[in-house]
C-alpha positions in Angstrom: -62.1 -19.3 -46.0 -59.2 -17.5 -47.1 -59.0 -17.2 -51.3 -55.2 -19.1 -51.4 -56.7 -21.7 -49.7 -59.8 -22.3 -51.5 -58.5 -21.8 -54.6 -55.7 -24.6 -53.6 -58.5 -27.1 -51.5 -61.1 -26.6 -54.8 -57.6 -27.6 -57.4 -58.7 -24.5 -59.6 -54.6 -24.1 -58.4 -52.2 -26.8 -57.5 -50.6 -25.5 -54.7 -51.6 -22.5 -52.3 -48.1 -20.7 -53.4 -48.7 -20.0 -56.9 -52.4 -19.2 -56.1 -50.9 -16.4 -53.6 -48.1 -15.1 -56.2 -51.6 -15.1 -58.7 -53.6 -13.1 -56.3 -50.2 -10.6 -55.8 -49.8 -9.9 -59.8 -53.7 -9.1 -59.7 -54.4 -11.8 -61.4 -57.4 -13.2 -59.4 -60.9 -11.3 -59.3 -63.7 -11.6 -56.9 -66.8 -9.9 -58.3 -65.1 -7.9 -60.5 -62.6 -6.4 -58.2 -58.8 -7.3 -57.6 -58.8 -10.5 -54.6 -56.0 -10.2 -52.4 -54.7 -14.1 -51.3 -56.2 -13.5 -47.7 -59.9 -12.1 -49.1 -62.6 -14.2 -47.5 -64.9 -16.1 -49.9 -68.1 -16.7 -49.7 -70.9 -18.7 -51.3 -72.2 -16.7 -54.3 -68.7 -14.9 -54.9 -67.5 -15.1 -58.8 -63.7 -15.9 -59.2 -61.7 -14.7 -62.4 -58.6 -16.0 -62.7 -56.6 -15.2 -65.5 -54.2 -17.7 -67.0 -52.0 -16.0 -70.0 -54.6 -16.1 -72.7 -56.8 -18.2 -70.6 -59.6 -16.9 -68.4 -61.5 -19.5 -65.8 -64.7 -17.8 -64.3 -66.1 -20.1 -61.9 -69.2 -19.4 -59.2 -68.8 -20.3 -55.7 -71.0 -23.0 -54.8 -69.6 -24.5 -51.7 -66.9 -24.3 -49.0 -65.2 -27.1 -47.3 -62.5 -26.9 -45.5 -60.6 -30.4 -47.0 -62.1 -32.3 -49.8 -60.9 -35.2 -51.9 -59.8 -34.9 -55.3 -63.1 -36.5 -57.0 -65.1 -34.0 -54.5 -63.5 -30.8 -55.3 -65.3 -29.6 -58.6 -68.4 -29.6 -56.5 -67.1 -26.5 -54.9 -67.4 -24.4 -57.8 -69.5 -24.3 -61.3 -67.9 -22.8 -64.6 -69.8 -19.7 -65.8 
C-alpha cells in the first residue's frame, strides 16, 4: 500500500492530501530514511512523522485496504 494512503486509511492523517504535501516537505520517515507519498509499506516498517514540535513514531502492524474508524489504530502501535 501506497504511504498517502495508509497513513490517510490508518487516520495517523485526515485526508490523503495533507499526508502527500507531508511526505513532499520530508516530513514523513520510513526507517530512518525520507518516504516519498507513493513508497510502499510494509509490515514491520517504522513511520516518523513530524508535526511542528511533535513527533509520532508508530510501527506497522497491519495493512488493510479500508477500515472503520474504531478499527484503524489496530494498524499501527506507538513506539
Amino acid at each position: 500500500m501506497r504511504l498517502d494512503k495508509y497513513l490517510k486509511v490508518s487516520r495517523l492523517i485526515k485526508r490523503r492530501t495533507v499526508a502527500n504535501e507531508a511526505c513532499d516537505a520530508g516530513r514523513v520517515t520510513i526507517n530512518d530514511k525520507v518516504a516519498k507519498a507513493s513508497q510502499e509499506v510494509k509490515k514491520g516498517d517504522v513511520i516518523e512523522i513530524r508535526f511542528g514540535e511533535k513527533t509520532v513514531r508508530v510501527e506497522v502492524t497491519e495493512i488493510i485496504e479500508t477500515t472503520k474508524k474504531e478499527n484503524a489504530a489496530d494498524m499501527y502501535r506507538y513506539l
